[in-house]
mmCIF file of the N, C-alpha and C atoms, coordinates in Angstrom:
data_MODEL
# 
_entry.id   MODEL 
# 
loop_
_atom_site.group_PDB 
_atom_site.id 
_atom_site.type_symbol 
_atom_site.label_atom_id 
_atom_site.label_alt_id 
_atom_site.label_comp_id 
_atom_site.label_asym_id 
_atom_site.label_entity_id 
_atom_site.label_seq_id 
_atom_site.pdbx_PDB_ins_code 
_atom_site.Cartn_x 
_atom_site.Cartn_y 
_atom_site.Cartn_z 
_atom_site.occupancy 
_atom_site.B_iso_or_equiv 
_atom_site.pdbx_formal_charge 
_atom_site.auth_seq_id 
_atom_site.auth_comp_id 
_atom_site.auth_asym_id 
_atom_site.auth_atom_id 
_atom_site.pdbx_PDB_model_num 
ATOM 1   N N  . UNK A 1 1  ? 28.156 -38.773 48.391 1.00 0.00 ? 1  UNK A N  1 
ATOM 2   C CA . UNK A 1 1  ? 26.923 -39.491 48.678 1.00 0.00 ? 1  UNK A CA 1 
ATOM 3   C C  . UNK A 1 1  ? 25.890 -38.542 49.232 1.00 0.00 ? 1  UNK A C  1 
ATOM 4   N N  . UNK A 1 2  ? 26.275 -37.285 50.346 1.00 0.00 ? 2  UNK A N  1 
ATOM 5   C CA . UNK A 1 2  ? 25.367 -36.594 50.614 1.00 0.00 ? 2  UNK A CA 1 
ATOM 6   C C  . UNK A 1 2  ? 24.532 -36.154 49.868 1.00 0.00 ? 2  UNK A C  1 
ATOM 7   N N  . UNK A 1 3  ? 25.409 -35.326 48.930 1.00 0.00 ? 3  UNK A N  1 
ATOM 8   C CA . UNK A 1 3  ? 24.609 -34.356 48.033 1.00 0.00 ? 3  UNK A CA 1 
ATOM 9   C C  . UNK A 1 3  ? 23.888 -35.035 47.024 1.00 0.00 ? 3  UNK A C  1 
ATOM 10  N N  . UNK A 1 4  ? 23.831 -36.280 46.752 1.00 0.00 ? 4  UNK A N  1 
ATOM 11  C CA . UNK A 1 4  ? 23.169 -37.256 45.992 1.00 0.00 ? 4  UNK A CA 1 
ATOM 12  C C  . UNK A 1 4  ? 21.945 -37.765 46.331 1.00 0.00 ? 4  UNK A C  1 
ATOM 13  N N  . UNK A 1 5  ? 21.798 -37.988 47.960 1.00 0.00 ? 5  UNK A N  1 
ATOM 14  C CA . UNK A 1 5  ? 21.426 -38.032 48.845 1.00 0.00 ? 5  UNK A CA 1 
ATOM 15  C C  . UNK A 1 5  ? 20.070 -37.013 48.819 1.00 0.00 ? 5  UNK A C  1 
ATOM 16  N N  . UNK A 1 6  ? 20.277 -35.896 48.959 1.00 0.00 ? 6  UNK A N  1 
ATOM 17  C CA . UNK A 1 6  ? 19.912 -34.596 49.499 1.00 0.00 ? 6  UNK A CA 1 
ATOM 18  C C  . UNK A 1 6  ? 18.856 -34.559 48.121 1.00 0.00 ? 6  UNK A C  1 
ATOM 19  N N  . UNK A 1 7  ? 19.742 -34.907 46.980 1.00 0.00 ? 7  UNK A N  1 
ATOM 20  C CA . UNK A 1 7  ? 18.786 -34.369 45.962 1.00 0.00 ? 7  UNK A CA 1 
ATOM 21  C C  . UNK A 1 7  ? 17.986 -35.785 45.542 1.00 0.00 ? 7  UNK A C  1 
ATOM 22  N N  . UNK A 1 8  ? 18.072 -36.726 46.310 1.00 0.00 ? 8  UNK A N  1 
ATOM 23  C CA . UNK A 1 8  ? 16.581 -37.935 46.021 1.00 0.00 ? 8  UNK A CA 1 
ATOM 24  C C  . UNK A 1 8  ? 15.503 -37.260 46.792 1.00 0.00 ? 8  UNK A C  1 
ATOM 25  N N  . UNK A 1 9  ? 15.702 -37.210 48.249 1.00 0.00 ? 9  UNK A N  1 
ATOM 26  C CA . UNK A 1 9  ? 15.433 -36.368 48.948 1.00 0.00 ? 9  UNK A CA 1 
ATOM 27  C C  . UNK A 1 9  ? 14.551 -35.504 48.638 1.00 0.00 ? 9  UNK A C  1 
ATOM 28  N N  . UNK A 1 10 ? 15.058 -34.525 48.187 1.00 0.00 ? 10 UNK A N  1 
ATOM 29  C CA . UNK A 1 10 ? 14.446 -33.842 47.343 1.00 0.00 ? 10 UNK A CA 1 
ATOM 30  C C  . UNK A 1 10 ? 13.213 -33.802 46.261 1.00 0.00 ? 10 UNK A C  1 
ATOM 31  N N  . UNK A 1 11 ? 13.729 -34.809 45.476 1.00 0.00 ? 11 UNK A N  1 
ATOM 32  C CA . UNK A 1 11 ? 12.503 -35.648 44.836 1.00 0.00 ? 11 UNK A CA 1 
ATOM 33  C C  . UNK A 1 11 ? 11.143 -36.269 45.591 1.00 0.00 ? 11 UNK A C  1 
ATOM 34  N N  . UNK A 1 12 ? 11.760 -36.682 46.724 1.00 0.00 ? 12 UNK A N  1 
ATOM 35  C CA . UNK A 1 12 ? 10.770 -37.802 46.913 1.00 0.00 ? 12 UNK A CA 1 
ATOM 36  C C  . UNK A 1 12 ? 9.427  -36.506 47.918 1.00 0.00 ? 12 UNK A C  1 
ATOM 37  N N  . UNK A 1 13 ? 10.142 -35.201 48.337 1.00 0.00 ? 13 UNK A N  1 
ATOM 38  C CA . UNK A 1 13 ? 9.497  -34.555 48.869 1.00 0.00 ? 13 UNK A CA 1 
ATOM 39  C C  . UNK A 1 13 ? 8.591  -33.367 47.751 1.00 0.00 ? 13 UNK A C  1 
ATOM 40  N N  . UNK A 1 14 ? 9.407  -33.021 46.960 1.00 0.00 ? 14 UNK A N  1 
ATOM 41  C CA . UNK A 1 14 ? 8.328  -32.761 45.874 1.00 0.00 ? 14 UNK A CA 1 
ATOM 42  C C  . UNK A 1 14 ? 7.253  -34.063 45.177 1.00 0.00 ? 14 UNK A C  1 
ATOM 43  N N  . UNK A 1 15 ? 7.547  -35.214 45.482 1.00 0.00 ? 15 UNK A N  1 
ATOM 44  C CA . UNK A 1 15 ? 6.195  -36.453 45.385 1.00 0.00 ? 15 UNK A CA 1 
ATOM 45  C C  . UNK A 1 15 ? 5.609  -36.293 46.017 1.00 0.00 ? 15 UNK A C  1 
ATOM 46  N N  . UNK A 1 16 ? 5.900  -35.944 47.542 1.00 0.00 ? 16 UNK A N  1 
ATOM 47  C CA . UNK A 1 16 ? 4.917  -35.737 48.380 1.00 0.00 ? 16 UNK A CA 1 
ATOM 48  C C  . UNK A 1 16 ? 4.065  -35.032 48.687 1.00 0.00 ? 16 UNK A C  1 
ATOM 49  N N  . UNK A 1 17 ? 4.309  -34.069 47.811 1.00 0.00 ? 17 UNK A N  1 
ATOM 50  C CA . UNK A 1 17 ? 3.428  -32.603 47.554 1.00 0.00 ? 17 UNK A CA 1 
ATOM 51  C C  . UNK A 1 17 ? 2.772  -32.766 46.404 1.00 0.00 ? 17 UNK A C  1 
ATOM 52  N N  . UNK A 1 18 ? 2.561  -33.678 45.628 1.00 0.00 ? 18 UNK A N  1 
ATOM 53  C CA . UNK A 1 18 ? 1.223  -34.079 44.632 1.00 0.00 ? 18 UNK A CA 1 
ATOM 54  C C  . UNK A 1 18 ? 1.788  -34.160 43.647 1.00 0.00 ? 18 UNK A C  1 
ATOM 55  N N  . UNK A 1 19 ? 3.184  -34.112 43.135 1.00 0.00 ? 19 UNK A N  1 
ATOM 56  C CA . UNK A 1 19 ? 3.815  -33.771 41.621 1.00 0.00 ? 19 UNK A CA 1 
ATOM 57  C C  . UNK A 1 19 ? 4.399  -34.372 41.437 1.00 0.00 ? 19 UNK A C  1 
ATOM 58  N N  . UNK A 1 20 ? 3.976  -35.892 40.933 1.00 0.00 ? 20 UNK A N  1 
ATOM 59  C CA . UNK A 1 20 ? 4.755  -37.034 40.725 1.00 0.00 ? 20 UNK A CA 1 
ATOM 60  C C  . UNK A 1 20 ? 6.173  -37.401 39.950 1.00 0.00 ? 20 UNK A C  1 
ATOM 61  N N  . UNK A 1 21 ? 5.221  -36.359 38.763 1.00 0.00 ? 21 UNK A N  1 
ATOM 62  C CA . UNK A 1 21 ? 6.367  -36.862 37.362 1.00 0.00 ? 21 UNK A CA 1 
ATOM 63  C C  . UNK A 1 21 ? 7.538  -35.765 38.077 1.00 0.00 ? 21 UNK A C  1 
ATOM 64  N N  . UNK A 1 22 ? 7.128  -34.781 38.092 1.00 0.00 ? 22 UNK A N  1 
ATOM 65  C CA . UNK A 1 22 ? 8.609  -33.528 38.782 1.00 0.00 ? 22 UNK A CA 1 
ATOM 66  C C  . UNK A 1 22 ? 9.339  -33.995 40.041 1.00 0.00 ? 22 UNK A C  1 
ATOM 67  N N  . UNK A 1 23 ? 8.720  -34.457 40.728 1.00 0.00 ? 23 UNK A N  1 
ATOM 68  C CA . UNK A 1 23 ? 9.301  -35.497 42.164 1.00 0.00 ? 23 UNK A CA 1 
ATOM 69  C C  . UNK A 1 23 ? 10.591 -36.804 41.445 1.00 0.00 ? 23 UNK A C  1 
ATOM 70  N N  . UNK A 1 24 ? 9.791  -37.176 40.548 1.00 0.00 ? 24 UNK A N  1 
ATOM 71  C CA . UNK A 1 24 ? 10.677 -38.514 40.017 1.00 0.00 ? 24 UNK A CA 1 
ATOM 72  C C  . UNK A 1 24 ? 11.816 -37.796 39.099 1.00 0.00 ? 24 UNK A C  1 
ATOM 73  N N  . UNK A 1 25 ? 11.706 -37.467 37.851 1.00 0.00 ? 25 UNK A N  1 
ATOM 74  C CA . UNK A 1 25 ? 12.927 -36.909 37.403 1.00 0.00 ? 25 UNK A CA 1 
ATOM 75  C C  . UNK A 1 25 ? 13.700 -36.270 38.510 1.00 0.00 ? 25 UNK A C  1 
ATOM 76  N N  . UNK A 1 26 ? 13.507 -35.561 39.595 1.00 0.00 ? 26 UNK A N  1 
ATOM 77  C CA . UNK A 1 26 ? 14.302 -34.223 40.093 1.00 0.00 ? 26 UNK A CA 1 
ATOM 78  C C  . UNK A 1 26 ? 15.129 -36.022 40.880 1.00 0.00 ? 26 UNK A C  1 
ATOM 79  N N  . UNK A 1 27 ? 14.673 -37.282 41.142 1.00 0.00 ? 27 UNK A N  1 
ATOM 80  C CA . UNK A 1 27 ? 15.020 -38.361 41.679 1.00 0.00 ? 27 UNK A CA 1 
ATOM 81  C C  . UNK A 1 27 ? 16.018 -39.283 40.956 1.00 0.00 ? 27 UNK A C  1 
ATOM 82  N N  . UNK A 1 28 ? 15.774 -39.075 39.482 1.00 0.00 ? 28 UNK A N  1 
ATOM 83  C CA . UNK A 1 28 ? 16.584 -39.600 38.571 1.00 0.00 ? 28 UNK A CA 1 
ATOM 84  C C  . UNK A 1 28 ? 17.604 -38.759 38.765 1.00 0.00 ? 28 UNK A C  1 
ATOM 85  N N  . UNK A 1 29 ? 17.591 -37.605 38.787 1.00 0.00 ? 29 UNK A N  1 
ATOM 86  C CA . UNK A 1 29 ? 18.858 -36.723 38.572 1.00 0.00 ? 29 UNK A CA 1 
ATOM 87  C C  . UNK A 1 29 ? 19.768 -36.688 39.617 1.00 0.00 ? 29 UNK A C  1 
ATOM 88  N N  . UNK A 1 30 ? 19.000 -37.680 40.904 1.00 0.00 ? 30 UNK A N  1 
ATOM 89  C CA . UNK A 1 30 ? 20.001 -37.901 42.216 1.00 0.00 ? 30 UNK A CA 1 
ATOM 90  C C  . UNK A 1 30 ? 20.702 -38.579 42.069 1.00 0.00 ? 30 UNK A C  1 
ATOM 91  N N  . UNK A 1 31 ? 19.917 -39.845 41.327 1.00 0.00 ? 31 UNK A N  1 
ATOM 92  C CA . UNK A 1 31 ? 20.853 -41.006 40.882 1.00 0.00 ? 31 UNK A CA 1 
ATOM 93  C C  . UNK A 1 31 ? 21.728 -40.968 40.083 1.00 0.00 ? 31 UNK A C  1 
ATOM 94  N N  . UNK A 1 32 ? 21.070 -40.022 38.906 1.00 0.00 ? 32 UNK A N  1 
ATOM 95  C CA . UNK A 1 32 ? 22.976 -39.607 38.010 1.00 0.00 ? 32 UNK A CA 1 
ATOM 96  C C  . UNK A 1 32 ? 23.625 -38.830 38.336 1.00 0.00 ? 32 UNK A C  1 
ATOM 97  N N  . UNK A 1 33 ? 23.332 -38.106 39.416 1.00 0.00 ? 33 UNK A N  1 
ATOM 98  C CA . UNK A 1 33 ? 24.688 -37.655 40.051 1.00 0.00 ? 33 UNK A CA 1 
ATOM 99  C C  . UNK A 1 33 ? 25.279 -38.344 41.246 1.00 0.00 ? 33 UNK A C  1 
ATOM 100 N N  . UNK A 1 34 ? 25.215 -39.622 41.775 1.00 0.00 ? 34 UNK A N  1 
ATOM 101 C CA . UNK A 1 34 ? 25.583 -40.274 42.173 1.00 0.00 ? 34 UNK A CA 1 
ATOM 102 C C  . UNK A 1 34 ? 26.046 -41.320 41.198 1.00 0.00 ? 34 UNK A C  1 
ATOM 103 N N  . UNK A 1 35 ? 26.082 -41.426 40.072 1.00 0.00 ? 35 UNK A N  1 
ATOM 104 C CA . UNK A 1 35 ? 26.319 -42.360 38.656 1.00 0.00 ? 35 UNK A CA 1 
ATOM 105 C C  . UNK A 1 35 ? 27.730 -41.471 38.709 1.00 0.00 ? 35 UNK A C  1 
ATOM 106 N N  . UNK A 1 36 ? 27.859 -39.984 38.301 1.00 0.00 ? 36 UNK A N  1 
ATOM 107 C CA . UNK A 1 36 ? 28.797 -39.099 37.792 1.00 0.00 ? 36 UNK A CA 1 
ATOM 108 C C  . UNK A 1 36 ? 29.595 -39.341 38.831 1.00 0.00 ? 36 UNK A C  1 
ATOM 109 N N  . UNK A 1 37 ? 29.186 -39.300 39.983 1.00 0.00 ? 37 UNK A N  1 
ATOM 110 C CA . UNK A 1 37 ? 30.641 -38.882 41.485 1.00 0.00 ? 37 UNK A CA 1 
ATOM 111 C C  . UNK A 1 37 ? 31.257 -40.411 41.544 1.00 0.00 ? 37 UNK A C  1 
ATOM 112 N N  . UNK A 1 38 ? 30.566 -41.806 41.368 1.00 0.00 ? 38 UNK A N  1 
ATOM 113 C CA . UNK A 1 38 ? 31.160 -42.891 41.325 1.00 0.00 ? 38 UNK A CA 1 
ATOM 114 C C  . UNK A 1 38 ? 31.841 -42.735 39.930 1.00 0.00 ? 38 UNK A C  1 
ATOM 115 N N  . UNK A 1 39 ? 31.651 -42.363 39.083 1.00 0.00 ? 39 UNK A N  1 
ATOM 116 C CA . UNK A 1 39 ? 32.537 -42.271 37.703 1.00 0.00 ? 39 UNK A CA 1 
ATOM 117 C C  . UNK A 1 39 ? 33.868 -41.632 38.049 1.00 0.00 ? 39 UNK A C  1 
ATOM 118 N N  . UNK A 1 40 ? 33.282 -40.486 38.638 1.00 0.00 ? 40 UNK A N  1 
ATOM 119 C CA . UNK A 1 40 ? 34.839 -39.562 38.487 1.00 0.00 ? 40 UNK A CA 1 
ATOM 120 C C  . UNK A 1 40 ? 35.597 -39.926 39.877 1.00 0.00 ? 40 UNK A C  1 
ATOM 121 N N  . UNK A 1 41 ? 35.233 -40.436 41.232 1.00 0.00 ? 41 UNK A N  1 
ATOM 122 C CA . UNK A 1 41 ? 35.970 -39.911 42.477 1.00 0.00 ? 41 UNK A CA 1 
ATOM 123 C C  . UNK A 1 41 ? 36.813 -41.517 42.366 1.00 0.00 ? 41 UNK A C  1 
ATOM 124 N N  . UNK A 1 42 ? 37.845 -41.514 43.067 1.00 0.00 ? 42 UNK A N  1 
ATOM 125 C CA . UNK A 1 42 ? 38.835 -42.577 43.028 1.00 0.00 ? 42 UNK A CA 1 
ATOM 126 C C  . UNK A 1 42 ? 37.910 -43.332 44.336 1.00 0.00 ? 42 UNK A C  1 
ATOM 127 N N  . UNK A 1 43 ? 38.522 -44.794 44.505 1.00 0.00 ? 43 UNK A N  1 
ATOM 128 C CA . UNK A 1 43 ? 38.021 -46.070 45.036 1.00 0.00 ? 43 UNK A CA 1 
ATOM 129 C C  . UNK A 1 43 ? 37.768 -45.295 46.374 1.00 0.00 ? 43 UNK A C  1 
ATOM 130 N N  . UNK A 1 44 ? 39.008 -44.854 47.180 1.00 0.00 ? 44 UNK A N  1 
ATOM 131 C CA . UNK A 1 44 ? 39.138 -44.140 48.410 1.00 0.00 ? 44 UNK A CA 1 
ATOM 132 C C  . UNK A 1 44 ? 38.576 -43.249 48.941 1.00 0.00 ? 44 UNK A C  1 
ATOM 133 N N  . UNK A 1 45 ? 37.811 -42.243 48.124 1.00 0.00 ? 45 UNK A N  1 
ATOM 134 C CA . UNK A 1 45 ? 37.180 -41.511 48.243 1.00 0.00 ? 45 UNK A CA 1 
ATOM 135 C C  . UNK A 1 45 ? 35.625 -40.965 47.661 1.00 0.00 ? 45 UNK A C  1 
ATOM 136 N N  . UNK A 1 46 ? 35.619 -42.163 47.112 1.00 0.00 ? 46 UNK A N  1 
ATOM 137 C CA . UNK A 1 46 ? 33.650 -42.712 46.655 1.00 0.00 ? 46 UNK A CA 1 
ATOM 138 C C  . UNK A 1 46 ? 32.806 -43.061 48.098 1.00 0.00 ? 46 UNK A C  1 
ATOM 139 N N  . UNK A 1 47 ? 33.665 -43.169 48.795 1.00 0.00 ? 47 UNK A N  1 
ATOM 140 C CA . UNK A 1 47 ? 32.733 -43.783 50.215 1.00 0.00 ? 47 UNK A CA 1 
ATOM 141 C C  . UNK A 1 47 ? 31.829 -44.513 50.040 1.00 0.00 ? 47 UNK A C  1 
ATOM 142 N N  . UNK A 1 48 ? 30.404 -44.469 50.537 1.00 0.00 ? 48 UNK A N  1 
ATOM 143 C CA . UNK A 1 48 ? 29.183 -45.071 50.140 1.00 0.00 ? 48 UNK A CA 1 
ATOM 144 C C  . UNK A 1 48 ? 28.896 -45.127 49.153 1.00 0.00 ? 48 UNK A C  1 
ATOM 145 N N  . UNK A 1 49 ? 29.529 -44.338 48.111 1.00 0.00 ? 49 UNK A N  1 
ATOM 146 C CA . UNK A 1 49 ? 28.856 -45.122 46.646 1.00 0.00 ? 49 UNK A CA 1 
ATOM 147 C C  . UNK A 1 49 ? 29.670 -46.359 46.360 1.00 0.00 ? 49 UNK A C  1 
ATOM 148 N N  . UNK A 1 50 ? 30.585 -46.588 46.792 1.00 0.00 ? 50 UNK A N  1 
ATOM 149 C CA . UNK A 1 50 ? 31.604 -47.615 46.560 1.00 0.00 ? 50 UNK A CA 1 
ATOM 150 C C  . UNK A 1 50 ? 30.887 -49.114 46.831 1.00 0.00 ? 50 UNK A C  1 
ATOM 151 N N  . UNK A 1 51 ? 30.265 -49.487 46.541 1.00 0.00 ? 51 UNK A N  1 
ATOM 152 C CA . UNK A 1 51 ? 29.398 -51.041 47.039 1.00 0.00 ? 51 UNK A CA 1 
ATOM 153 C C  . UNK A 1 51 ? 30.209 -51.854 46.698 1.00 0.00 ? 51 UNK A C  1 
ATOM 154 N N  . UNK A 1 52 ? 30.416 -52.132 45.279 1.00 0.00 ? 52 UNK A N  1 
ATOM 155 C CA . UNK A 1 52 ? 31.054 -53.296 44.689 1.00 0.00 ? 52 UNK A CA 1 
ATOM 156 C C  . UNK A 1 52 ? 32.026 -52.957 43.888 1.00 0.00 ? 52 UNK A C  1 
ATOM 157 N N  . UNK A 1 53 ? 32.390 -53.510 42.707 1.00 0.00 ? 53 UNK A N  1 
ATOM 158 C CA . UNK A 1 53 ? 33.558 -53.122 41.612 1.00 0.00 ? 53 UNK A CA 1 
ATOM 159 C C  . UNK A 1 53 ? 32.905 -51.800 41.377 1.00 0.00 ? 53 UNK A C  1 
ATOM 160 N N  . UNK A 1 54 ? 33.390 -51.062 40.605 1.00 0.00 ? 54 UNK A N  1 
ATOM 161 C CA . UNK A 1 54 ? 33.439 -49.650 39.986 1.00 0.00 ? 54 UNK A CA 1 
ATOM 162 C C  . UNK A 1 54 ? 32.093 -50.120 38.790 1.00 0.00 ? 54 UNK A C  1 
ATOM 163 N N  . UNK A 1 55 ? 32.346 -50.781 38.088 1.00 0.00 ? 55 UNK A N  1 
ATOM 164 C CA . UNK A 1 55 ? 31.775 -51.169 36.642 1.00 0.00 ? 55 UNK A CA 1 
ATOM 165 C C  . UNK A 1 55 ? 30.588 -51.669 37.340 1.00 0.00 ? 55 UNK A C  1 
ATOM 166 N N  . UNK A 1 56 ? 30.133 -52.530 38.086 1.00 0.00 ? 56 UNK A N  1 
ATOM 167 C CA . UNK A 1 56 ? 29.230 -52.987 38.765 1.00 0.00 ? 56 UNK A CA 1 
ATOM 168 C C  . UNK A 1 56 ? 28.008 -51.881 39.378 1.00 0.00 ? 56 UNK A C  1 
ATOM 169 N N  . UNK A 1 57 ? 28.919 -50.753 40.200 1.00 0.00 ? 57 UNK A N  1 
ATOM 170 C CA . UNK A 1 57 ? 28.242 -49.761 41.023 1.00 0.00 ? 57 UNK A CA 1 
ATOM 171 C C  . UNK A 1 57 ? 27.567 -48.945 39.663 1.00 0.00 ? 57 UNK A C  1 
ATOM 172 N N  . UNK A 1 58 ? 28.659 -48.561 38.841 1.00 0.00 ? 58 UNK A N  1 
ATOM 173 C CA . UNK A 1 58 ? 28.233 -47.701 37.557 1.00 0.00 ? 58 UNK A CA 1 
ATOM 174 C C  . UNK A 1 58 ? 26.878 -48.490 36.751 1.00 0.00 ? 58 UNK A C  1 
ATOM 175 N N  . UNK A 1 59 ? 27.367 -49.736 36.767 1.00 0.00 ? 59 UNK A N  1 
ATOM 176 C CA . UNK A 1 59 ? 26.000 -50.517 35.730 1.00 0.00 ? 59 UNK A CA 1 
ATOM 177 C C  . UNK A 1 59 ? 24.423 -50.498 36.296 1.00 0.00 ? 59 UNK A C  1 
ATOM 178 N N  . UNK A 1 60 ? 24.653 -50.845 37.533 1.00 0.00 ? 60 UNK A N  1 
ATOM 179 C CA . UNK A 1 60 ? 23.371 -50.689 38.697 1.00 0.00 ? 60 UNK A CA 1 
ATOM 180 C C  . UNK A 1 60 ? 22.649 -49.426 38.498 1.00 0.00 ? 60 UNK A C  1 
ATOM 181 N N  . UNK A 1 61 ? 24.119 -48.077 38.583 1.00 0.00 ? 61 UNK A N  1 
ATOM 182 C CA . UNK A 1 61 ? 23.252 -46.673 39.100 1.00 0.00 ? 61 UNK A CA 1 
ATOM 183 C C  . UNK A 1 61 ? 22.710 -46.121 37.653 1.00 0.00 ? 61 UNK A C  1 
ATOM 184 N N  . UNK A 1 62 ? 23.505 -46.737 36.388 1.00 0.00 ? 62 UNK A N  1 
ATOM 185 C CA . UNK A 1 62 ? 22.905 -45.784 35.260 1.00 0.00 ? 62 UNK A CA 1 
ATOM 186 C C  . UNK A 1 62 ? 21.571 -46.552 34.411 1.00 0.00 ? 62 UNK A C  1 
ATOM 187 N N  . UNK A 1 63 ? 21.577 -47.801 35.365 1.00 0.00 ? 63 UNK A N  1 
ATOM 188 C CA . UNK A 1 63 ? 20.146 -48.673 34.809 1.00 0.00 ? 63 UNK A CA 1 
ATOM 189 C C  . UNK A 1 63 ? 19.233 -48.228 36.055 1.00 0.00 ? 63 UNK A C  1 
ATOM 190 N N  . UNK A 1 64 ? 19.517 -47.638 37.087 1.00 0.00 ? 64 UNK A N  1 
ATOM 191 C CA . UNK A 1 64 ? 18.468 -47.245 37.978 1.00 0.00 ? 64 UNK A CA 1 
ATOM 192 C C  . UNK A 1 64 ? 18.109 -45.257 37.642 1.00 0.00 ? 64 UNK A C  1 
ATOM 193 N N  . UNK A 1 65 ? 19.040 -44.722 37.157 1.00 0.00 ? 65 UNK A N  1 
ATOM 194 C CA . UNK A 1 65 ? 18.703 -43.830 36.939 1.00 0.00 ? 65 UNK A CA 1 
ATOM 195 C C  . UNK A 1 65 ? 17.970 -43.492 35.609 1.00 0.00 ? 65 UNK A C  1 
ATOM 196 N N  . UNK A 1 66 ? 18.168 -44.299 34.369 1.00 0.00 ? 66 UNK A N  1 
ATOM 197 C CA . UNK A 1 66 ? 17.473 -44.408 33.045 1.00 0.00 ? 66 UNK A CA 1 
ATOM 198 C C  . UNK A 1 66 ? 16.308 -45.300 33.219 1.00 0.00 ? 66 UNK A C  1 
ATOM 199 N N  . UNK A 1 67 ? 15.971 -45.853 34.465 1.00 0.00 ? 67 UNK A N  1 
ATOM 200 C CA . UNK A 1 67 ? 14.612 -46.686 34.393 1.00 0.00 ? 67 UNK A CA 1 
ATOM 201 C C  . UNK A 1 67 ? 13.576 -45.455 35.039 1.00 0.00 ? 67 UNK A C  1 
ATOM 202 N N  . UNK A 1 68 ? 14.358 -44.914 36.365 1.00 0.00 ? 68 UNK A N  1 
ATOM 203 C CA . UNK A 1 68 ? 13.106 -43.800 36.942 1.00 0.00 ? 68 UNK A CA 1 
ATOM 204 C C  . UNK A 1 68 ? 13.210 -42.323 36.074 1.00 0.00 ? 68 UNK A C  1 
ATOM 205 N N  . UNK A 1 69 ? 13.881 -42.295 35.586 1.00 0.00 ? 69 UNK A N  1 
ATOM 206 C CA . UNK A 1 69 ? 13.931 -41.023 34.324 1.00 0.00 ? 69 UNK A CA 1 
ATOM 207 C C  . UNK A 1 69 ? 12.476 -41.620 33.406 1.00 0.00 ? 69 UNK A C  1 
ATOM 208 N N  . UNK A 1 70 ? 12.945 -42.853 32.447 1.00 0.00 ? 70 UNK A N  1 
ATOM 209 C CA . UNK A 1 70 ? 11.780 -43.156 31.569 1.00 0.00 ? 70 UNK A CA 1 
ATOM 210 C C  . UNK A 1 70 ? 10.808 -43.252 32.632 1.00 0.00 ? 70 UNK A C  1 
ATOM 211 N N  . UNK A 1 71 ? 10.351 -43.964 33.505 1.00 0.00 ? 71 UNK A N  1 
ATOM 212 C CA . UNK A 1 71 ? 9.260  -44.042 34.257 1.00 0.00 ? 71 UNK A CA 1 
ATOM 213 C C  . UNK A 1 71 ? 8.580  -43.158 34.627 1.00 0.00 ? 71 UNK A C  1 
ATOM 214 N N  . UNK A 1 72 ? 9.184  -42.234 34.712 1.00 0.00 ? 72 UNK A N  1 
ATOM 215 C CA . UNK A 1 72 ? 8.532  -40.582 35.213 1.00 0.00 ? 72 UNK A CA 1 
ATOM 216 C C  . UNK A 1 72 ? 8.208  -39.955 34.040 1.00 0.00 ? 72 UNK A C  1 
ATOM 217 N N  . UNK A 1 73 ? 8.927  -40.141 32.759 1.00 0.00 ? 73 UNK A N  1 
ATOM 218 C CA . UNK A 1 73 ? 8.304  -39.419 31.537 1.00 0.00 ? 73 UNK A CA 1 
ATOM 219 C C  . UNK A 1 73 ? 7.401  -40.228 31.091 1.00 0.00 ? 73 UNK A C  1 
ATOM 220 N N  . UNK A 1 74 ? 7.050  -41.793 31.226 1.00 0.00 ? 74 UNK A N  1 
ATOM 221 C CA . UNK A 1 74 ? 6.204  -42.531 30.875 1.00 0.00 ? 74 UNK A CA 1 
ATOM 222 C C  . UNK A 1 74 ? 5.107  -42.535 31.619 1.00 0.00 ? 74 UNK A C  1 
ATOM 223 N N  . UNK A 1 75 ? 4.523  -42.029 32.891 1.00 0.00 ? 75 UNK A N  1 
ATOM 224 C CA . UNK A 1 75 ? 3.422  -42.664 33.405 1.00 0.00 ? 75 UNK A CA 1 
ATOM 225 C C  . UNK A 1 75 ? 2.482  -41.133 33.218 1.00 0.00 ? 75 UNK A C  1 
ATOM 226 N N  . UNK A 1 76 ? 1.562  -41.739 32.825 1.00 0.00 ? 76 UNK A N  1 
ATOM 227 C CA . UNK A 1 76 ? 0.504  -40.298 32.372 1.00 0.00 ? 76 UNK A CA 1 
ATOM 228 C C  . UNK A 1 76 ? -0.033 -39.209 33.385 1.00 0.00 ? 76 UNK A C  1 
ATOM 229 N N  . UNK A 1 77 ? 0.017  -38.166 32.996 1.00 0.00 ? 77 UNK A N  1 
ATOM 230 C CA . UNK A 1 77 ? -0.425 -37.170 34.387 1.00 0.00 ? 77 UNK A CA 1 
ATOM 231 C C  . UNK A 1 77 ? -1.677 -37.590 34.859 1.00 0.00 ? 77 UNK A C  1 
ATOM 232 N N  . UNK A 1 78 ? -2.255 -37.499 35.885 1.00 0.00 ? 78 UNK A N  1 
ATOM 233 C CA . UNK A 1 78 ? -3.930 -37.632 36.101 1.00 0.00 ? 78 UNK A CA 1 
ATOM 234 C C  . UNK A 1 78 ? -4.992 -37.108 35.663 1.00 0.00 ? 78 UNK A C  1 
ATOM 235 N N  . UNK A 1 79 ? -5.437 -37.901 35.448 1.00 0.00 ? 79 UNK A N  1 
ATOM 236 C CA . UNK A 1 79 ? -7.322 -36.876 34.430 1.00 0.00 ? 79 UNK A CA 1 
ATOM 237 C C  . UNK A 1 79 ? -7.937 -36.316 35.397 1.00 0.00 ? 79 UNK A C  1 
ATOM 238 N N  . UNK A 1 80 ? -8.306 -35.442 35.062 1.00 0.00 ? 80 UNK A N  1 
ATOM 239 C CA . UNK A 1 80 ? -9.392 -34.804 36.010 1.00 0.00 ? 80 UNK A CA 1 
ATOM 240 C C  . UNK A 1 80 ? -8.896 -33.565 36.039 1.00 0.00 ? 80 UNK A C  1 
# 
């Protein structure tokens, strides 16, 4: 969860520095690697990614990570 963590984090602080679309993907890529570590780590040792069933946590994180992926390649840079 940390390192999943660390790298939204990450994202949301390169947003904060003016670079939206690069802030959001580097944010998607937190979420699929928090998608990947609930895929691969057993029940016991998912910790906080562990919310609900396995299939449940997985369905949530790879529709939250393929919505802010497209969203960040979809919203237009600024004019000017």
């Amino acid at each position: 969860m940390t390192a999943a963590l660390v790298v939204v984090v990450g994202g949301l602080l390169v947003v904060a520095a003016g670079r939206f679309r690069s802030g959001a993907v580097v944010m998607a890529v937190g979420v699929s690697l928090a998608l990947v570590l609930r895929l691969l780590l057993p029940h016991a040792r998912a910790g906080m990614l562990a919310v609900r069933s396995k299939g449940v946590d997985i369905a949530v994180l790879a529709t939250l990570a393929a919505a802010t992926g497209v969203l960040a390649l979809w919203v237009p840079p600024p004019s000017g």
